[in-house]
C-alpha positions in Angstrom: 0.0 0.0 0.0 1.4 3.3 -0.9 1.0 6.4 1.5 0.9 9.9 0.7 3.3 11.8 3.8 0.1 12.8 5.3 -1.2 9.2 5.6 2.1 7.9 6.6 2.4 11.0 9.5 -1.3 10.0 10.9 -0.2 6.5 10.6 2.9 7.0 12.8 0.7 8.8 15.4 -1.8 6.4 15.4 0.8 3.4 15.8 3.1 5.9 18.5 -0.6 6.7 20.7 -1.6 2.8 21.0 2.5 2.0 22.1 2.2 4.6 24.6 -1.6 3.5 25.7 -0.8 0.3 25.9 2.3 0.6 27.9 0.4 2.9 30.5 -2.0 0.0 30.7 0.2 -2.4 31.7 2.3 0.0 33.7 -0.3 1.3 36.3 0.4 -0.3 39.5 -2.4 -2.0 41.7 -0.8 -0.2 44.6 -2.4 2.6 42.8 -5.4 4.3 44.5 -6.9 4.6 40.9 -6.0 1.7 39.8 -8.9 0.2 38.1 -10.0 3.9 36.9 -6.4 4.0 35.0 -6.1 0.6 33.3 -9.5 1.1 32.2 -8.9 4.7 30.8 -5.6 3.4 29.1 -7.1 0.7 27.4 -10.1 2.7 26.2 -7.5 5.0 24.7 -5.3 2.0 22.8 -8.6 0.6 21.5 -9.9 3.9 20.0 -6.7 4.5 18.5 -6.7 0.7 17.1 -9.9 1.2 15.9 -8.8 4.0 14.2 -5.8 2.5 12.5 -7.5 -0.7 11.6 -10.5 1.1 10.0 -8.8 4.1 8.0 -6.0 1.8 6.9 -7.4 -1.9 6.7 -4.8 -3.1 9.6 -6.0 -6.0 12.3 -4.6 -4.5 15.0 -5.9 -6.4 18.3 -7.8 -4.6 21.1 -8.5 -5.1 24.6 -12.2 -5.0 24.1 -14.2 -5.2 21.3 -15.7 -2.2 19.6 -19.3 -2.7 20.8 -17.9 -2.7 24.5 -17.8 1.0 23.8 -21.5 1.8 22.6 
């Protein structure tokens, strides 16, 4: 698939948000007093950015919940 640089910029940010989501997610700490609040925040934000990838560029990115989890 060929990408204009505009593609391949949105792309990179898409990839770079759901490696830095995703990371948090499994970083937060149950020692945490928000614990659960912060896992669940993280992982809503790596989903929506794989959601995003997979649908504007035809990836199958894996999420942690499936998009209807979300409605």
């Amino acid at each position: 698939m060929k990408l204009s640089k505009k593609q391949a910029k949105h792309l990179t940010q898409l990839i770079n948000a759901i490696g830095v989501y995703d990371r948090m997610a499994a970083e937060v700490k149950i020692t945490d007093t928000d614990y659960v609040e912060k896992k669940r925040q993280a992982m809503k934000w790596c989903d929506e950015n794989t959601f995003a990838a997979n649908e504007e560029f035809g990836l199958t990115l894996h999420t942690y919940q499936p998009k209807e989890y979300y409605a």
